[in-house]
PQR file with spaces between the fields and no chain letter, atoms N, CA, C, O and H, PARSE charges and radii, in Angstrom:
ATOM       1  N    UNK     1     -34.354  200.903  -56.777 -0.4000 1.5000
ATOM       2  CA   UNK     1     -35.697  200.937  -56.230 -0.0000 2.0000
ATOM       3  C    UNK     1     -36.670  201.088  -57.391  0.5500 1.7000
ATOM       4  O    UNK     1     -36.362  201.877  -58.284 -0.5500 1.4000
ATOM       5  N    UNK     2     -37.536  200.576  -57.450 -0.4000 1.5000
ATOM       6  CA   UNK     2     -38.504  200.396  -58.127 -0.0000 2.0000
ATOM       7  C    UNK     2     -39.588  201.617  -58.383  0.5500 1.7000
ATOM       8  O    UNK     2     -39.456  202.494  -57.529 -0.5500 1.4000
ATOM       9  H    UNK     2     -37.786  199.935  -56.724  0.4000 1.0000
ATOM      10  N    UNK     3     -40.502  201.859  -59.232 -0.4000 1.5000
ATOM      11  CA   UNK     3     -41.133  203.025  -59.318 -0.0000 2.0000
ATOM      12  C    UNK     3     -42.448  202.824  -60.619  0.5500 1.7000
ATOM      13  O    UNK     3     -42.199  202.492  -61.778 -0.5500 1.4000
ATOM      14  H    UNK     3     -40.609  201.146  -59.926  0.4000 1.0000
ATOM      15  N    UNK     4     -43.451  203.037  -60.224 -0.4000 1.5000
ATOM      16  CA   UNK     4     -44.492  203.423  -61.063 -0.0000 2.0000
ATOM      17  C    UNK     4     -45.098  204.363  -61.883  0.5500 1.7000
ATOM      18  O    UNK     4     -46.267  204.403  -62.267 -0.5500 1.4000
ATOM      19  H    UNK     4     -43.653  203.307  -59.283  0.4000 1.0000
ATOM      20  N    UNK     5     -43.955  205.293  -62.160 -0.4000 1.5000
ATOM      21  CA   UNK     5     -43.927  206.362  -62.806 -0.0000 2.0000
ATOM      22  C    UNK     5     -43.947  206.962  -64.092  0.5500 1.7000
ATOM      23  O    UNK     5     -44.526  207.951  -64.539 -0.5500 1.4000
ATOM      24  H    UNK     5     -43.005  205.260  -61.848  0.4000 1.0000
ATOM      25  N    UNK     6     -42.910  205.836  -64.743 -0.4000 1.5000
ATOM      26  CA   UNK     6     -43.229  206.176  -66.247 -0.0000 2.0000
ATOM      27  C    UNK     6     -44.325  205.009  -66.829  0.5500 1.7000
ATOM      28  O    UNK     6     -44.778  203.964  -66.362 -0.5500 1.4000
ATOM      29  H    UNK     6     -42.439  205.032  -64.379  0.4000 1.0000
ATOM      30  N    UNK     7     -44.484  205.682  -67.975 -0.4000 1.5000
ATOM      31  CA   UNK     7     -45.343  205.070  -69.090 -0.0000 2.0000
ATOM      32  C    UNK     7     -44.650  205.250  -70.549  0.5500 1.7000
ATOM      33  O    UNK     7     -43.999  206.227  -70.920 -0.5500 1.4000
ATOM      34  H    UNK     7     -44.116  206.531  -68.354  0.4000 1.0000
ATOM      35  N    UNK     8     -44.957  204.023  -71.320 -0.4000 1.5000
ATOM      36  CA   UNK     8     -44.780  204.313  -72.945 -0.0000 2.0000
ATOM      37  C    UNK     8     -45.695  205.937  -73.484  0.5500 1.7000
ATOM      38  O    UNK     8     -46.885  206.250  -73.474 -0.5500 1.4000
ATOM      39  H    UNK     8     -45.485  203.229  -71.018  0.4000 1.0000
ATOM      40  N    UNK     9     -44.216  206.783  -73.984 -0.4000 1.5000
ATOM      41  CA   UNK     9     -45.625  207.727  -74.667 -0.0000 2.0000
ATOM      42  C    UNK     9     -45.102  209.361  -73.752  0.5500 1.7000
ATOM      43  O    UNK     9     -45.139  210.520  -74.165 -0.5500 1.4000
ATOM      44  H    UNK     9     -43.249  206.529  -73.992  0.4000 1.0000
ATOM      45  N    UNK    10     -44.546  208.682  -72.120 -0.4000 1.5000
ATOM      46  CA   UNK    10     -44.479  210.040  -71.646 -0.0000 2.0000
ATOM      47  C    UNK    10     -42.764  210.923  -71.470  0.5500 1.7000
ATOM      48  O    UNK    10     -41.729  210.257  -71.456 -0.5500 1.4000
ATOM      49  H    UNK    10     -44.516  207.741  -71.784  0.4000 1.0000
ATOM      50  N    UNK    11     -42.759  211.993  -71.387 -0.4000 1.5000
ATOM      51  CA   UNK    11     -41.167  212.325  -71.412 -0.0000 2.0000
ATOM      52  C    UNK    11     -40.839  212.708  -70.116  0.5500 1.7000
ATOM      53  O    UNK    11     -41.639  213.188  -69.312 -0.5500 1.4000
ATOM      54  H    UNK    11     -43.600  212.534  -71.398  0.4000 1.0000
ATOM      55  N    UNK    12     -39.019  212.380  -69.806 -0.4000 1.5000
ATOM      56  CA   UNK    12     -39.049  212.572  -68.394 -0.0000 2.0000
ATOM      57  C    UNK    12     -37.437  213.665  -69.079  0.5500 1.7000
ATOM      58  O    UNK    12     -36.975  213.524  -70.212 -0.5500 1.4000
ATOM      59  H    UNK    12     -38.369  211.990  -70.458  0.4000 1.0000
ATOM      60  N    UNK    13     -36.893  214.659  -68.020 -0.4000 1.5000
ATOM      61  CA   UNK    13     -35.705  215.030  -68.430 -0.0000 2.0000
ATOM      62  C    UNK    13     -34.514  214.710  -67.616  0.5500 1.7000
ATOM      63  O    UNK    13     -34.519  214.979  -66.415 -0.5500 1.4000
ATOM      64  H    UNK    13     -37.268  214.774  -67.100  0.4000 1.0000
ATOM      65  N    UNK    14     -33.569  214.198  -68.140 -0.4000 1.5000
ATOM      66  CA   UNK    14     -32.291  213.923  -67.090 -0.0000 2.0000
ATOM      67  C    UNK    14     -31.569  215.184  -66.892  0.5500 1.7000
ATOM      68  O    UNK    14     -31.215  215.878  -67.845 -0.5500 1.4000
ATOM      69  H    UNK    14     -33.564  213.980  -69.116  0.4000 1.0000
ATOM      70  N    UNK    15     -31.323  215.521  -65.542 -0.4000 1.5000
ATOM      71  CA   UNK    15     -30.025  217.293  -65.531 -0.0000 2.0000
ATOM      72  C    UNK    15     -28.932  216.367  -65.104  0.5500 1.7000
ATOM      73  O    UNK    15     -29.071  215.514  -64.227 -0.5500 1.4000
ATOM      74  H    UNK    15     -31.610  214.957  -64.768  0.4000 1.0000
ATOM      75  N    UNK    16     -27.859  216.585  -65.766 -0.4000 1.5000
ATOM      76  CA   UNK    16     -26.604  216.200  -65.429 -0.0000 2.0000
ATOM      77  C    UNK    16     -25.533  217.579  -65.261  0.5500 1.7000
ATOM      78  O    UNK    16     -24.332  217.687  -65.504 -0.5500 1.4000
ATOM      79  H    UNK    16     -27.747  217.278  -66.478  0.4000 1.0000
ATOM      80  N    UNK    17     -26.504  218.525  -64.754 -0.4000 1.5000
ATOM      81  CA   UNK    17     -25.396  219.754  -64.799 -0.0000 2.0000
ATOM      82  C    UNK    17     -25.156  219.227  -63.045  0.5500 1.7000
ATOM      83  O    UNK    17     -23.966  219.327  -62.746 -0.5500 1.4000
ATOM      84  H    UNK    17     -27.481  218.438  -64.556  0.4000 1.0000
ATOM      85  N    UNK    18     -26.003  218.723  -61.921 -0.4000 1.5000
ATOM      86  CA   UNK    18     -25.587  218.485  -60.975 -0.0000 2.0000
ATOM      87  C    UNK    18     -24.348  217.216  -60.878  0.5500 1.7000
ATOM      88  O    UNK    18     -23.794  216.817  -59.854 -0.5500 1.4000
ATOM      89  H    UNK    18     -26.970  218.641  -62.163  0.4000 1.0000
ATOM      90  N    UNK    19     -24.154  216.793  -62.159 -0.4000 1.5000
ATOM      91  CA   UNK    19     -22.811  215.673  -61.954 -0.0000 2.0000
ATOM      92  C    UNK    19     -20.941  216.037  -62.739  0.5500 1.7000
ATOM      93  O    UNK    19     -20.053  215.370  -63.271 -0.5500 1.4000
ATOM      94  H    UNK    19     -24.604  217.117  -62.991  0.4000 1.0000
ATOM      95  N    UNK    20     -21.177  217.469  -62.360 -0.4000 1.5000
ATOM      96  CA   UNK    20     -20.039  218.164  -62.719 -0.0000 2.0000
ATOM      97  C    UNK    20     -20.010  217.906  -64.219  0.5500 1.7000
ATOM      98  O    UNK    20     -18.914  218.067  -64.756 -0.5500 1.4000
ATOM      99  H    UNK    20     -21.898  218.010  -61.928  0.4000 1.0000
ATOM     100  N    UNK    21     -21.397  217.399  -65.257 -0.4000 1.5000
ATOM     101  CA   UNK    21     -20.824  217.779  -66.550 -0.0000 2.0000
ATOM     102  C    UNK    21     -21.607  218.908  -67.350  0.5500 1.7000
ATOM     103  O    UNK    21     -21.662  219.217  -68.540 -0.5500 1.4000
ATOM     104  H    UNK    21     -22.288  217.269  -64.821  0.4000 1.0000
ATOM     105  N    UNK    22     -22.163  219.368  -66.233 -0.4000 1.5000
ATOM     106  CA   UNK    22     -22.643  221.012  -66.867 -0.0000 2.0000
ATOM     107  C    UNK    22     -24.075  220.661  -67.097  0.5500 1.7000
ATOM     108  O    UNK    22     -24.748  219.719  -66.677 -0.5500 1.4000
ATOM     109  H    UNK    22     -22.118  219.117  -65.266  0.4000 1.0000
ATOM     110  N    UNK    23     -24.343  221.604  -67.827 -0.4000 1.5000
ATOM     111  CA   UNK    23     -26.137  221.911  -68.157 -0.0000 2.0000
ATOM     112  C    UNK    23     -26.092  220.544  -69.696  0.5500 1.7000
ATOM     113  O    UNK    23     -25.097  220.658  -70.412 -0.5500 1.4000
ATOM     114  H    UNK    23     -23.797  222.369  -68.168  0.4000 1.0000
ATOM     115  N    UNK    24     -26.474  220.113  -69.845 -0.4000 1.5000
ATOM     116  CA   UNK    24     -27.452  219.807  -71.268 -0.0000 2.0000
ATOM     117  C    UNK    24     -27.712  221.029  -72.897  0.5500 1.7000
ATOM     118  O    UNK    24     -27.641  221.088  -74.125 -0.5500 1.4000
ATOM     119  H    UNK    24     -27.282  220.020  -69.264  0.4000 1.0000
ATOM     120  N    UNK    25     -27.965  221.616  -71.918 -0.4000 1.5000
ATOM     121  CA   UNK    25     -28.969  222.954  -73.102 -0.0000 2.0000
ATOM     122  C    UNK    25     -27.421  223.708  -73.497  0.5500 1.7000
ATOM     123  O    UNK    25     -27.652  224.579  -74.336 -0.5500 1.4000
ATOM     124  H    UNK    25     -28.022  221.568  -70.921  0.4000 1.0000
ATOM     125  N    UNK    26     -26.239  223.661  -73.229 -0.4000 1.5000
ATOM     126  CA   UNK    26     -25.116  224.501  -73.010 -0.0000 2.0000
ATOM     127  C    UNK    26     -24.152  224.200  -73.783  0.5500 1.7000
ATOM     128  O    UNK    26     -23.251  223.523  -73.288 -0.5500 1.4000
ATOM     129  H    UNK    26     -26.051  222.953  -72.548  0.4000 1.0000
ATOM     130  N    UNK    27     -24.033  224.663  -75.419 -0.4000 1.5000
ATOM     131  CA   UNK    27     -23.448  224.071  -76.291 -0.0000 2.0000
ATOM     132  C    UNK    27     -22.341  223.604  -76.080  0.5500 1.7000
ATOM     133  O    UNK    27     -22.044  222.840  -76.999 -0.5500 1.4000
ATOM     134  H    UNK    27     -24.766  225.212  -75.821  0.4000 1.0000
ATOM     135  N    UNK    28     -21.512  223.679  -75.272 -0.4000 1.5000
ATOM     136  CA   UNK    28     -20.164  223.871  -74.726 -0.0000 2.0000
ATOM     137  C    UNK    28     -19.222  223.216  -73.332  0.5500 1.7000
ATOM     138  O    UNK    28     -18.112  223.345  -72.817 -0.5500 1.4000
ATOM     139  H    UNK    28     -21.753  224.299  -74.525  0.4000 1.0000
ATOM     140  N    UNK    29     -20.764  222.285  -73.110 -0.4000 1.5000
ATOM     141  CA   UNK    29     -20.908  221.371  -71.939 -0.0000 2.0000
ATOM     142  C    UNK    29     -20.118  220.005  -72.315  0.5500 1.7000
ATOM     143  O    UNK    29     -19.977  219.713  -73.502 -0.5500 1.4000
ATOM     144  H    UNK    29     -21.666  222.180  -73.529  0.4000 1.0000
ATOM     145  N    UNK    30     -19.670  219.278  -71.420 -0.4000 1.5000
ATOM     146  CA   UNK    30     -19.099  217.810  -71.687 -0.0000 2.0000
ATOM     147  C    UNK    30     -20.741  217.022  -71.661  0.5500 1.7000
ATOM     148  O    UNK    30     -20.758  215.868  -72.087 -0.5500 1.4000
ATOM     149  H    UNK    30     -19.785  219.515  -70.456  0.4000 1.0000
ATOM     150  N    UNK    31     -21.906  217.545  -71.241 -0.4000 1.5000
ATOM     151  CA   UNK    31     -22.900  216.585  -71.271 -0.0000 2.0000
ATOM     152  C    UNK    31     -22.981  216.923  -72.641  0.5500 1.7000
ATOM     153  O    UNK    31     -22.831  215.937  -73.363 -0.5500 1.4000
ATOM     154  H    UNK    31     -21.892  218.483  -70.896  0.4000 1.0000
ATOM     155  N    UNK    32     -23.172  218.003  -73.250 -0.4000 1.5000
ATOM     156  CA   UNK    32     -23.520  218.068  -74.828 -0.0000 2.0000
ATOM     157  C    UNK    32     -23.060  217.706  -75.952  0.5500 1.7000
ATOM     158  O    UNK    32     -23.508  217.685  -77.098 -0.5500 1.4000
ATOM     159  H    UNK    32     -23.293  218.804  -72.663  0.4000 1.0000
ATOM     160  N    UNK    33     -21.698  217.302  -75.259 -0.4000 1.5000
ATOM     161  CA   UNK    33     -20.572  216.835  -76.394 -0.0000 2.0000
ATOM     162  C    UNK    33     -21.038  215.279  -76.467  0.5500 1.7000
ATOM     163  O    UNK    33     -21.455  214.611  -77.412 -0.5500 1.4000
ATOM     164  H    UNK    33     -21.334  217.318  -74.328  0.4000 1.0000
ATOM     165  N    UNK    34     -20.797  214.951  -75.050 -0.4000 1.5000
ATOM     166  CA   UNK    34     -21.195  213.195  -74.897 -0.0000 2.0000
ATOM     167  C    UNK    34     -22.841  212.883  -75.515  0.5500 1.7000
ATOM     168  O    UNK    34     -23.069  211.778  -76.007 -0.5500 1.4000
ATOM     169  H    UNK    34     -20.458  215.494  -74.282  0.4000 1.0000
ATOM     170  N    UNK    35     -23.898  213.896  -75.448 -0.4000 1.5000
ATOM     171  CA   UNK    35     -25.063  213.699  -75.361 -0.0000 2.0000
ATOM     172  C    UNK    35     -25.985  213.302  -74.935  0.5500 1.7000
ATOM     173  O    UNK    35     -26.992  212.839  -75.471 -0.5500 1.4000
ATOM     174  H    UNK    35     -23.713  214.794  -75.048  0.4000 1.0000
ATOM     175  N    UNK    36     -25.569  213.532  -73.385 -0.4000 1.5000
ATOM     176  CA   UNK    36     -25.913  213.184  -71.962 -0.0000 2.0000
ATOM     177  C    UNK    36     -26.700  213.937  -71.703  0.5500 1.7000
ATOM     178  O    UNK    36     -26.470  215.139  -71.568 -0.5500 1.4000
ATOM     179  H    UNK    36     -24.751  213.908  -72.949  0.4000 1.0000
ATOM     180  N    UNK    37     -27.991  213.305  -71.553 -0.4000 1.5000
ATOM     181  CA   UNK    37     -29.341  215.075  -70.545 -0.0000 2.0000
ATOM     182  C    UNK    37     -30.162  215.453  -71.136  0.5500 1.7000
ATOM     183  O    UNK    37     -29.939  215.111  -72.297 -0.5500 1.4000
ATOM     184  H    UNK    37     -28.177  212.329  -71.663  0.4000 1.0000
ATOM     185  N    UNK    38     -30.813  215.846  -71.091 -0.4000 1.5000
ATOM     186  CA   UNK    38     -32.052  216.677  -71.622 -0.0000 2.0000
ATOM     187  C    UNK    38     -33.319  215.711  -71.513  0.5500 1.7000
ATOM     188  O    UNK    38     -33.400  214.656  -70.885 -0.5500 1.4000
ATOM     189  H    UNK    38     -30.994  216.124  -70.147  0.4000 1.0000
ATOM     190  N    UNK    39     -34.134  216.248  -72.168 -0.4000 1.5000
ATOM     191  CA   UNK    39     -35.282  215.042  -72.967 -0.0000 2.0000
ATOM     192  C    UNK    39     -35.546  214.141  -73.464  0.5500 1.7000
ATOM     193  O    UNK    39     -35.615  214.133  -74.693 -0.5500 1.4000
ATOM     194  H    UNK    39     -34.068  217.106  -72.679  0.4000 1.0000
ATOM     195  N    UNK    40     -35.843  212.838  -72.603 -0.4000 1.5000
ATOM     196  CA   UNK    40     -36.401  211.777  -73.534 -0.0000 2.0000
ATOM     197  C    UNK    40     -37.626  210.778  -73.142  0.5500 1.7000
ATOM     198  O    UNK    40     -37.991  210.469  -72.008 -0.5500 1.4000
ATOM     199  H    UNK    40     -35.787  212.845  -71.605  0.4000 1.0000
ATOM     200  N    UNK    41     -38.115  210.394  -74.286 -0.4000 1.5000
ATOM     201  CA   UNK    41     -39.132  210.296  -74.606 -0.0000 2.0000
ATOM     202  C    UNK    41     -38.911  208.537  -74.317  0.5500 1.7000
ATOM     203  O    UNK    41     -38.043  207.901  -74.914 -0.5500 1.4000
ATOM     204  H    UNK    41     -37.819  210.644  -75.208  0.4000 1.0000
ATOM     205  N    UNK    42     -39.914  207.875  -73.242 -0.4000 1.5000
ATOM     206  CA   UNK    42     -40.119  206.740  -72.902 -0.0000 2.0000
ATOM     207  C    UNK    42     -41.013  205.761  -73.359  0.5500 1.7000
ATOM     208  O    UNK    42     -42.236  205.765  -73.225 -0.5500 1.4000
ATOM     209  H    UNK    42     -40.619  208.392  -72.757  0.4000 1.0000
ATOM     210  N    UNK    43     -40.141  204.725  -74.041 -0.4000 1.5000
ATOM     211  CA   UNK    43     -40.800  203.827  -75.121 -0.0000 2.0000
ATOM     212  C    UNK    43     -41.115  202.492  -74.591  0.5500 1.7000
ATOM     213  O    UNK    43     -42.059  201.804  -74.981 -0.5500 1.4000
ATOM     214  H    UNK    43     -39.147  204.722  -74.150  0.4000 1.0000
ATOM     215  N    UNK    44     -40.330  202.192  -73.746 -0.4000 1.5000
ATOM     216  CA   UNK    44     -40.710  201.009  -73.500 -0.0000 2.0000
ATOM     217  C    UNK    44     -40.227  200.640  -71.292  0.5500 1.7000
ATOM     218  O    UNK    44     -39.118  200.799  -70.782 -0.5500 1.4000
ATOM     219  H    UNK    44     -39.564  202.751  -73.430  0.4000 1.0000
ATOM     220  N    UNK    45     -41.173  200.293  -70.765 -0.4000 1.5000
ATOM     221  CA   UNK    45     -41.277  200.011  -68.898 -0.0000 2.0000
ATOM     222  C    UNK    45     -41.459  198.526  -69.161  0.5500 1.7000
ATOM     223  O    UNK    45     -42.017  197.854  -70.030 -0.5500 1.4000
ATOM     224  H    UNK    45     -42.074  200.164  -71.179  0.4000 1.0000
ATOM     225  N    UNK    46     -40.701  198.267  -67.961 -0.4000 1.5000
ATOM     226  CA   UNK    46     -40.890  196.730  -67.418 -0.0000 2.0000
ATOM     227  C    UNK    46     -40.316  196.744  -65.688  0.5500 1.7000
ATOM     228  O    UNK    46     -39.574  197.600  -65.205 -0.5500 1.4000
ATOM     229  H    UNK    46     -40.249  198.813  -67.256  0.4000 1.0000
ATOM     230  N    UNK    47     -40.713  195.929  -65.198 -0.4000 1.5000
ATOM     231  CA   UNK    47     -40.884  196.052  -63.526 -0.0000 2.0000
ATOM     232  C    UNK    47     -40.332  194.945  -63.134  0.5500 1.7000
ATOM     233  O    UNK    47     -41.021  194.041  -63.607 -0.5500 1.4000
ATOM     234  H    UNK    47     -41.316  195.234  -65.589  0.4000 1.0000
ATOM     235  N    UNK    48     -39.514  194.532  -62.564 -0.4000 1.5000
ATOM     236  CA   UNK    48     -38.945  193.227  -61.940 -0.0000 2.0000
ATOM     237  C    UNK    48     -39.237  193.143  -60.226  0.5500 1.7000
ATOM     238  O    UNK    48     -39.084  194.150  -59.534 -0.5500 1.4000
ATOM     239  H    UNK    48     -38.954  195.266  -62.180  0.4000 1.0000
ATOM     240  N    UNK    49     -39.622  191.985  -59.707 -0.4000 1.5000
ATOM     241  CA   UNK    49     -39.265  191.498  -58.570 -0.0000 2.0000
ATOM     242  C    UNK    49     -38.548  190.405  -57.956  0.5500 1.7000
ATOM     243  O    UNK    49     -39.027  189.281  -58.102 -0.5500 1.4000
ATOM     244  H    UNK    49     -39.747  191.167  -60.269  0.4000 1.0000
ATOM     245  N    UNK    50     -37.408  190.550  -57.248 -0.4000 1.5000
ATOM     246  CA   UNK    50     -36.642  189.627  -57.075 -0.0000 2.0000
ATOM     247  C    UNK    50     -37.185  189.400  -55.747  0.5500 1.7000
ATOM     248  O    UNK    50     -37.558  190.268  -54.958 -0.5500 1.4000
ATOM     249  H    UNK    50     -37.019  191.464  -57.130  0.4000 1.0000
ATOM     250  N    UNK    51     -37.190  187.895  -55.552 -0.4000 1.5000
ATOM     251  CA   UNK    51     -37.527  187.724  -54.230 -0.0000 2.0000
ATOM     252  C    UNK    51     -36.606  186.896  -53.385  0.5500 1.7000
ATOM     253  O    UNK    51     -36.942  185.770  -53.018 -0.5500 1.4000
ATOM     254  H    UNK    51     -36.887  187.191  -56.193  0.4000 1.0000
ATOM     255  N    UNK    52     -35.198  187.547  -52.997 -0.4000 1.5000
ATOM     256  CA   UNK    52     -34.444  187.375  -52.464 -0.0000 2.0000
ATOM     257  C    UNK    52     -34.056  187.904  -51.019  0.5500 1.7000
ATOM     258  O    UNK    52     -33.382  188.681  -51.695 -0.5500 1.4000
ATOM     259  H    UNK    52     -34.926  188.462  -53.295  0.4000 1.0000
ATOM     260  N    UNK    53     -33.829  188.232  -49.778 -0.4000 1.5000
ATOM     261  CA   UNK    53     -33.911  187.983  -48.627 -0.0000 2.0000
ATOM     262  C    UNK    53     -35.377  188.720  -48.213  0.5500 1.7000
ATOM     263  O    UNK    53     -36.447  188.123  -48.097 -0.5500 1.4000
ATOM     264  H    UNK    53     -34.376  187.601  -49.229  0.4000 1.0000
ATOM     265  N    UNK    54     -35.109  190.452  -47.982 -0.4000 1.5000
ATOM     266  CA   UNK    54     -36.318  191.058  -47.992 -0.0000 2.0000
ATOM     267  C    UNK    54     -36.915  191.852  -49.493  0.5500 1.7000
ATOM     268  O    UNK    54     -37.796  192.705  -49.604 -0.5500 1.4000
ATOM     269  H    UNK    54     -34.240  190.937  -48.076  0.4000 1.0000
ATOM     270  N    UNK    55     -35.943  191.111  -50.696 -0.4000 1.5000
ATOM     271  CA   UNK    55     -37.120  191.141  -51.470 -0.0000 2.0000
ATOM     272  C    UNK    55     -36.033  192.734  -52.258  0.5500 1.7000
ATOM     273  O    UNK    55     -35.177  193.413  -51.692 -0.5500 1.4000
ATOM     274  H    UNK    55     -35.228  190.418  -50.607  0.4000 1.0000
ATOM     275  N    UNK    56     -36.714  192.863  -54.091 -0.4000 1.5000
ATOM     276  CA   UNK    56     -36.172  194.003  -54.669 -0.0000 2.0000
ATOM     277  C    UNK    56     -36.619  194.599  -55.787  0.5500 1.7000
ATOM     278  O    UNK    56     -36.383  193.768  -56.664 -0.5500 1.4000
ATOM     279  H    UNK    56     -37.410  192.311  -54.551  0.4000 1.0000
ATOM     280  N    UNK    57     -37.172  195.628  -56.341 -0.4000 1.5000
ATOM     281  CA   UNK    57     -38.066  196.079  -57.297 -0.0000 2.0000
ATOM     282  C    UNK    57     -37.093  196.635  -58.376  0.5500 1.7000
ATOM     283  O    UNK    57     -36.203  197.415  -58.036 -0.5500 1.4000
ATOM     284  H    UNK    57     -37.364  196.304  -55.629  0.4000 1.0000
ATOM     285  N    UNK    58     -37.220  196.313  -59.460 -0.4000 1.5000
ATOM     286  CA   UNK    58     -36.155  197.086  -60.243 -0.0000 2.0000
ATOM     287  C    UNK    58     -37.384  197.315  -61.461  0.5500 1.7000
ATOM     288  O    UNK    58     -38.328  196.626  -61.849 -0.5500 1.4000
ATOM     289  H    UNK    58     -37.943  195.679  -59.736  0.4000 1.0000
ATOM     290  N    UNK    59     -36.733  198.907  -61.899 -0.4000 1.5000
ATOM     291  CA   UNK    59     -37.576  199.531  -63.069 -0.0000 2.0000
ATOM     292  C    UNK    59     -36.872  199.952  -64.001  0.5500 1.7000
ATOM     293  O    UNK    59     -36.268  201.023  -64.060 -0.5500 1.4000
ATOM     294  H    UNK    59     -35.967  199.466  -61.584  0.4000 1.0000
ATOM     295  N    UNK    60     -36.960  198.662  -65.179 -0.4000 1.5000
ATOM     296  CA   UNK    60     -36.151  199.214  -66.124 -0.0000 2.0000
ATOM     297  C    UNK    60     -36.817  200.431  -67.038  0.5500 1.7000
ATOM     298  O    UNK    60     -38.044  200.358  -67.110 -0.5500 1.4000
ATOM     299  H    UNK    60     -37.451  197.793  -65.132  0.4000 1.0000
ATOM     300  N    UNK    61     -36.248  201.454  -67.694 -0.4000 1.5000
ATOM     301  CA   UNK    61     -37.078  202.490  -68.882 -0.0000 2.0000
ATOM     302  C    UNK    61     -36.172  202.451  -69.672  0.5500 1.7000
ATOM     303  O    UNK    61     -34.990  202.555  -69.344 -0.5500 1.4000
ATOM     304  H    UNK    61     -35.251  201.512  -67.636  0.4000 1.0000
ATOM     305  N    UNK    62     -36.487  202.331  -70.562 -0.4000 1.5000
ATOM     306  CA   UNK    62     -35.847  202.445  -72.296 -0.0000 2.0000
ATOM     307  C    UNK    62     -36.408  203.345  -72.993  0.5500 1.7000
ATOM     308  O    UNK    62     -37.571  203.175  -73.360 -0.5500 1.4000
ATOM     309  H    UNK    62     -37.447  202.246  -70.828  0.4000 1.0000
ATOM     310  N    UNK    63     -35.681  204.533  -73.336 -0.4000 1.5000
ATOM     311  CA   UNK    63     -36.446  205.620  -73.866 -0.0000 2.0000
ATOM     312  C    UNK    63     -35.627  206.128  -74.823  0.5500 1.7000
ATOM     313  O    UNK    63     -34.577  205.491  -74.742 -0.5500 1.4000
ATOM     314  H    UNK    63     -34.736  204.670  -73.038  0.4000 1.0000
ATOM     315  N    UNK    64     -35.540  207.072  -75.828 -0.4000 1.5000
ATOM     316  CA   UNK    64     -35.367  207.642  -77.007 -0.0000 2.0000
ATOM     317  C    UNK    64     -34.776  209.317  -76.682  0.5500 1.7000
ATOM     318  O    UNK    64     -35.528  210.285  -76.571 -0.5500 1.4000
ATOM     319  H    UNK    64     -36.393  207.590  -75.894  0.4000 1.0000
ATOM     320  N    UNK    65     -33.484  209.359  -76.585 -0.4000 1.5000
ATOM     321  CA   UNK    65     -32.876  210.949  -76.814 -0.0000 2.0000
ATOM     322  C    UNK    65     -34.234  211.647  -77.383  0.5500 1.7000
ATOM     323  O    UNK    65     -35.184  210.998  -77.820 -0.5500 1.4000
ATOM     324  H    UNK    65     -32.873  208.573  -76.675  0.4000 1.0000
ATOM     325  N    UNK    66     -34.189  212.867  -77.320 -0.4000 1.5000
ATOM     326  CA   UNK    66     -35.133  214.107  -77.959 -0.0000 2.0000
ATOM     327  C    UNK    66     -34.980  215.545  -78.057  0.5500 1.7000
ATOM     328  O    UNK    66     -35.327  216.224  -79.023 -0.5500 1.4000
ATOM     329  H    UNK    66     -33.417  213.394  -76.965  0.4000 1.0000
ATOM     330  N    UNK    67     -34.381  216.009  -76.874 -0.4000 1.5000
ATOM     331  CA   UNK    67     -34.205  217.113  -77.061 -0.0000 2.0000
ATOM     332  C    UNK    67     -32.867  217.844  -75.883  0.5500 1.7000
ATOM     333  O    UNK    67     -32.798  217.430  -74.726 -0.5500 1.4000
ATOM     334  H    UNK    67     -34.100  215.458  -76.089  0.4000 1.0000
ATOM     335  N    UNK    68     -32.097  218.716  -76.306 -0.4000 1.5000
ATOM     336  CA   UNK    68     -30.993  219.246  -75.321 -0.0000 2.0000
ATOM     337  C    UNK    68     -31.756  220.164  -73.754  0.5500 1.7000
ATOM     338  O    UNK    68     -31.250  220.442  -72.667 -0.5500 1.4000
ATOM     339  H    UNK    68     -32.152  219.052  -77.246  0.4000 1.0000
ATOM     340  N    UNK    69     -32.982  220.379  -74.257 -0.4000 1.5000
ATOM     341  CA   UNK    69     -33.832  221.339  -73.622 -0.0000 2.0000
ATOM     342  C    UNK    69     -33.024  222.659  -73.603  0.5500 1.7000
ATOM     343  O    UNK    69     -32.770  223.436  -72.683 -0.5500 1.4000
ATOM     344  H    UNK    69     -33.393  220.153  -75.140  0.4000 1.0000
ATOM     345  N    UNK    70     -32.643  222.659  -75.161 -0.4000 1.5000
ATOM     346  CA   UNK    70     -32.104  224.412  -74.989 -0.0000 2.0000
ATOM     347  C    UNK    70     -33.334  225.122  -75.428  0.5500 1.7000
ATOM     348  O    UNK    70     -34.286  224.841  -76.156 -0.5500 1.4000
ATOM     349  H    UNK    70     -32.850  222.028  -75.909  0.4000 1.0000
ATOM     350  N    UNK    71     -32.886  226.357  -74.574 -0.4000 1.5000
ATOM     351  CA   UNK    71     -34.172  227.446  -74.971 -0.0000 2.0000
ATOM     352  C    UNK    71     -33.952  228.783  -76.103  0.5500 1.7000
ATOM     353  O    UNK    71     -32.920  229.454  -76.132 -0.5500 1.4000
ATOM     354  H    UNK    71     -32.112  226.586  -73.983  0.4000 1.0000
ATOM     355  N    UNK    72     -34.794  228.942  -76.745 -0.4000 1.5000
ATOM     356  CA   UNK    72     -34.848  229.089  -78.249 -0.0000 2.0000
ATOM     357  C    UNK    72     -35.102  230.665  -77.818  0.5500 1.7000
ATOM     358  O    UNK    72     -36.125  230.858  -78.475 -0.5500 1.4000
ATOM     359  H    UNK    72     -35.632  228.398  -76.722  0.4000 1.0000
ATOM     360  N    UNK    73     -34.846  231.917  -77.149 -0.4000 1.5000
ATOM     361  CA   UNK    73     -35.195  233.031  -77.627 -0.0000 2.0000
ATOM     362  C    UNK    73     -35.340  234.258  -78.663  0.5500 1.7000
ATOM     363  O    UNK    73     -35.998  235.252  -78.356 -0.5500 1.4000
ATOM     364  H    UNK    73     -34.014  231.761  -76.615  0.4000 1.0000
């Protein structure tokens, strides 16, 4: 499904602790090992419409790793 949401410039964060590979921020995680999650920073949107029976919006984002979103106390 399609979406108008990102822009070049803005950051969105992926949690993959809800896909059984743990938190991101969690040195010790299979997302942290793989380097799956956290913060990244969106460089480049493009929007497709296919117009095939009732039709289909696809939103590609290409964005740039950035950060684990671990917290620094």
């Amino acid at each position: 499904v399609g979406n108008n949401l990102f822009v070049p410039g803005s950051l969105l964060y992926i949690n993959t602790a809800n896909t059984g590979l743990g938190n991101p921020s969690d040195e010790l995680s299979v997302s942290r090992t793989l380097g799956l999650g956290g913060y990244y920073l969106v460089v480049s949107v493009s929007n497709q419409i296919v117009q095939s029976g009732a039709g289909r919006w696809e939103t590609i984002v290409k964005a740039i790793w950035q950060s684990s979103g671990r917290n620094y106390n």
